[in-house]
C-alpha positions in Angstrom: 4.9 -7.5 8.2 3.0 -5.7 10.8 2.1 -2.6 8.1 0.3 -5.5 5.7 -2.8 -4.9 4.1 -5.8 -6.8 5.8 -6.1 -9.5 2.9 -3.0 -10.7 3.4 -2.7 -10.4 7.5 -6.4 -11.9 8.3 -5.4 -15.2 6.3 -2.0 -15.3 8.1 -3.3 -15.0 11.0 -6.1 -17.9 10.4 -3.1 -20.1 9.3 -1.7 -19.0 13.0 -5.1 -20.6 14.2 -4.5 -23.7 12.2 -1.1 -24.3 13.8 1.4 -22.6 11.7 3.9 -20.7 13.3 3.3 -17.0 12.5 5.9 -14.0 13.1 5.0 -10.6 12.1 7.4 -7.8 11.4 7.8 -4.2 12.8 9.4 -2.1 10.2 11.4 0.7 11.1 10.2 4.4 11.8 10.2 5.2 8.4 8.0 2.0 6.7 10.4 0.2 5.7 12.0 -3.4 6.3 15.2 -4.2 6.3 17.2 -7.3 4.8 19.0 -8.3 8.1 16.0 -8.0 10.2 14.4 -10.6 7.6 17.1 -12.7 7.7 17.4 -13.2 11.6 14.2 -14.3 12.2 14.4 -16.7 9.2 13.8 -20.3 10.3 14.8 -23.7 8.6 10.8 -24.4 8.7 9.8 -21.3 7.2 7.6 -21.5 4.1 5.9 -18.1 3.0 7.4 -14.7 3.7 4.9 -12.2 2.5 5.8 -8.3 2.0 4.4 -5.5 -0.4 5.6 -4.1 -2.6 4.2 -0.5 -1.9 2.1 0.0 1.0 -1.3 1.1 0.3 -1.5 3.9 3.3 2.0 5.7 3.3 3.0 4.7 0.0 6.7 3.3 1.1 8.2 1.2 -1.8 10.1 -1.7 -0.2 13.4 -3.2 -1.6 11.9 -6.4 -2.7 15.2 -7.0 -4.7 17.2 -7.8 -1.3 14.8 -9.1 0.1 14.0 -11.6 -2.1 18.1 -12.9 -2.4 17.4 -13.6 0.8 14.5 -15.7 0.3 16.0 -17.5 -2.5 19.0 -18.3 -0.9 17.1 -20.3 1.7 14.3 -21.6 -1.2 11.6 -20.1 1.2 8.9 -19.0 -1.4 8.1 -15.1 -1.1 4.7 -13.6 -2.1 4.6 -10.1 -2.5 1.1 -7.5 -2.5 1.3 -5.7 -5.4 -2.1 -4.3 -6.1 -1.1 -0.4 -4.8 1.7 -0.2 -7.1 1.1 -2.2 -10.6 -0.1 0.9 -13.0 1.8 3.2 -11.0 5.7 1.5 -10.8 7.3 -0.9 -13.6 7.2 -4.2 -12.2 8.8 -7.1 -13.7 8.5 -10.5 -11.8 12.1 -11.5 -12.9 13.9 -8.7 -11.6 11.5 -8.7 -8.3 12.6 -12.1 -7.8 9.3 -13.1 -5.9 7.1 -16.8 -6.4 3.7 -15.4 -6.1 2.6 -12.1 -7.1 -0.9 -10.4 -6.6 -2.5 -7.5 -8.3 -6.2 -6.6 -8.1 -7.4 -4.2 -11.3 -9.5 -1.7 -9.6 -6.4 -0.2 -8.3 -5.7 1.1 -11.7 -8.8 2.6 -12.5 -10.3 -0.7 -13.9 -13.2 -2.9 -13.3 -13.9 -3.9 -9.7 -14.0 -7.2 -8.9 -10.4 -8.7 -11.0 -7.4 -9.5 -10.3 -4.7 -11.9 -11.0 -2.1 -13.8 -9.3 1.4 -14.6 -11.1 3.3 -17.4 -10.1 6.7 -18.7 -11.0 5.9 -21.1 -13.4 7.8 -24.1 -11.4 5.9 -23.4 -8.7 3.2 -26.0 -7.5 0.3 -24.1 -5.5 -2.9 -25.9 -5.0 -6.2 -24.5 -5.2 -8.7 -23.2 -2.7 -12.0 -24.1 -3.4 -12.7 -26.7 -6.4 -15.3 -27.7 -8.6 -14.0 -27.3 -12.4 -11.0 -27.8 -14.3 -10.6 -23.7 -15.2 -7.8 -21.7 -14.5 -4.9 -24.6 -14.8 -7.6 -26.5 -12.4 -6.5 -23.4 -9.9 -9.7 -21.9 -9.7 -13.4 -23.1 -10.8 -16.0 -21.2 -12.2 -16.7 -19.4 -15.6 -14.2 -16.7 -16.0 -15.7 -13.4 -15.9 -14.5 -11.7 -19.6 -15.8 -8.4 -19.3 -13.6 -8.2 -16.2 -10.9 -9.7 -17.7 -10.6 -7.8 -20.8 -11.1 -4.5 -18.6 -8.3 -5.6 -16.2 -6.0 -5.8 -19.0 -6.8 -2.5 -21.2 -6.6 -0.6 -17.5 -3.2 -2.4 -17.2 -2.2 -1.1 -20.8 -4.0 2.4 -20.6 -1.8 2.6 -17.0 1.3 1.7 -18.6 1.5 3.9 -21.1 1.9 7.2 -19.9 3.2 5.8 -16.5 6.5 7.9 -16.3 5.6 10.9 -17.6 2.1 10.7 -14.7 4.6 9.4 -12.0 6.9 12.6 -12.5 4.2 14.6 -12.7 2.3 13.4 -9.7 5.6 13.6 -7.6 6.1 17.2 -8.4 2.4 17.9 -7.5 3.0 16.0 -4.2 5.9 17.8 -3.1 3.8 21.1 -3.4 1.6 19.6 -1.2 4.0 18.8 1.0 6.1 22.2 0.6 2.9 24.0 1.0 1.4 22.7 4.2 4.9 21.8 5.9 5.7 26.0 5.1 2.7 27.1 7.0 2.6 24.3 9.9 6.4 23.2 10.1 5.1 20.6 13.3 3.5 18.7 10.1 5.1 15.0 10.5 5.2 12.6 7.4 4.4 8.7 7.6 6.7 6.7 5.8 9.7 7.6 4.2 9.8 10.6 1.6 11.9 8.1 -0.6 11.0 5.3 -1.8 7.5 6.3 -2.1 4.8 6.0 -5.0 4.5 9.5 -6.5 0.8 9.9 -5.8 1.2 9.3 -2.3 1.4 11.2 1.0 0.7 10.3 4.7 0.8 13.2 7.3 0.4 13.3 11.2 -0.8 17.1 12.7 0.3 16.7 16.5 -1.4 17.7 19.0 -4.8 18.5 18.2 -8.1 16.4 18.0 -8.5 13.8 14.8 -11.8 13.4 15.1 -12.2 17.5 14.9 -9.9 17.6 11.9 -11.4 15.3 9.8 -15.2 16.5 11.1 -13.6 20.0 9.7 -11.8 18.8 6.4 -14.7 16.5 5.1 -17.1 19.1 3.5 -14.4 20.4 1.3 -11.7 17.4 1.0 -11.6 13.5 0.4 -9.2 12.2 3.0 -8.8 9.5 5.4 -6.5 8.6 8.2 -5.9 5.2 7.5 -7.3 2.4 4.4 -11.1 2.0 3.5 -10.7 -1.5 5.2 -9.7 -0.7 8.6 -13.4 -0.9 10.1 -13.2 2.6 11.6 -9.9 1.5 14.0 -6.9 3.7 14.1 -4.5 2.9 11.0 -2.8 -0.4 12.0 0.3 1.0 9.7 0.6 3.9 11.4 0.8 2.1 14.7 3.2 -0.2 13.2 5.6 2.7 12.7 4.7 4.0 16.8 2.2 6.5 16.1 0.3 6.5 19.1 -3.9 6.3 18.8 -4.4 10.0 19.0 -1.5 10.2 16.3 -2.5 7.9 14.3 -6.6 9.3 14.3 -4.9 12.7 13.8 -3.2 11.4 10.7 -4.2 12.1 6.8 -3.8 9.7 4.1 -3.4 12.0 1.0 -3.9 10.3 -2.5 -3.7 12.2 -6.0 -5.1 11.1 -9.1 -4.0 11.6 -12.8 -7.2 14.5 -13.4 -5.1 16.5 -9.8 -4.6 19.9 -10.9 -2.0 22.4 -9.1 -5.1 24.5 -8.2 -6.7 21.9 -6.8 -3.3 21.3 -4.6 -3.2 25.0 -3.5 -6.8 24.8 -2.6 -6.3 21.4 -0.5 -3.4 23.2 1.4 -5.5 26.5 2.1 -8.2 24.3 3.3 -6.1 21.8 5.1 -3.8 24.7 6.7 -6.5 26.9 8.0 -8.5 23.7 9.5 -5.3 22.9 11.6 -4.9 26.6 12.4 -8.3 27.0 14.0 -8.1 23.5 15.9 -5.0 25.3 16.9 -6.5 28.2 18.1 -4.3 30.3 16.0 
């Protein structure tokens, strides 16, 4: 899918260079894919869908579930990115119904660095690199422990309290929301509102310079317009959805954190609000 994180499109794409046919997805307006759209451009030659499970710049949870019936009804193996919502949704391979699932720990607070891929256990993969028999003779090397054991106390610390921190990051995210959208009603939002992880929210001012806004917002506020990974370029995702450049630079990619605060919400929408007023000329 077009909105895919860059670990997963840059090796599709390098497949596409080794001869394998490649077809990459729009979504709709709103982030998501549907069903139907999968299904007619599955082929009888087609061997990897890929889609994630929550995108890791507007937070839209996809409906794997229908997604993956139709995978399984044509045995095409599906591999879905799950590193922006494990810790933060209850996943369960099962009732996903994906082959390959992969999570990365640092996404949960845990050690950078880790992360783990679970496969159907009938499924035969072969490895990348090799060199030793570790790993199911998947992947050589000594396994890092350290890592390891952080990786799965993050997973358990993350799990714990995970509803109770998803309700209450959701109510702190609509004030967000409420509280910008109630000063500046031109505010757009990326994505869909729902299905989206709680801590999550993407928002397009129009109309006014993104370079300005964020040169304004960055002494007092931790924000980005698109992912860490997307070497300075307008967010791909956002583009994916038909944000234009200017759009998509004039965008904000919103993230709260289990330690957010409602104070610290009302101050982000003071600060945000009167930075779009003044680009505004108001």
């Amino acid at each position: 899918m077009a909105t895919e994180h860059h670990a997963v499109l840059d090796p599709m794409h390098q497949l596409q260079k080794e001869g394998f046919a490649l077809t990459v997805l729009r979504p709709q307006n709103n982030g998501l894919i549907d069903a139907d759209t999968l299904s007619s451009v599955l082929r009888d030659d087609t061997q990897l869908v890929s889609v994630m499970v929550a995108n890791n710049e507007i937070g839209v949870i996809q409906p794997l579930r229908e997604l993956a019936q139709r995978c399984n009804s044509r045995n095409i193996t599906l591999h879905t990115d799950a590193a922006q919502a494990f810790g933060h949704l209850r996943l369960n391979r099962d009732e996903l119904g994906c082959d390959l699932i992969s999570l990365s720990a640092h996404k949960l607070n845990g050690p950078k660095g880790i992360g783990a891929l679970v496969k159907r256990r009938d499924l035969a993969i072969q490895p990348l690199v090799w060199g030793g028999g570790q790993e199911q003779e998947l992947r050589p090397g000594t396994l890092p422990v350290p890592l390891i054991v952080g990786f799965a106390t993050a997973a358990d610390l993350a799990h714990t309290d995970l509803e109770l921190r998803q309700h209450q990051l959701s109510v702190l995210r609509d004030r967000l929301w409420d509280g910008l959208t109630s000063r500046h009603p031109e505010l757009q939002i990326n994505g869909a509102h729902q299905p989206r992880l709680a801590h999550n929210l993407n928002i397009t001012v129009p109309g006014i310079s993104g370079v300005q806004l964020h040169r304004g917002l960055k002494r007092s506020l931790a924000c980005s317009s698109g992912s860490a990974c997307s070497r300075g370029e307008p967010s791909h995702v956002l583009k994916a959805l038909g944000r234009s450049r200017s759009e998509a630079e004039a965008s904000l990619r919103l993230s709260l954190g289990r330690t957010t605060t409602a104070d610290e919400i009302d101050s982000a929408v003071a600060v945000i609000s009167s930075c779009i007023s003044k680009l505004q000329g108001r």
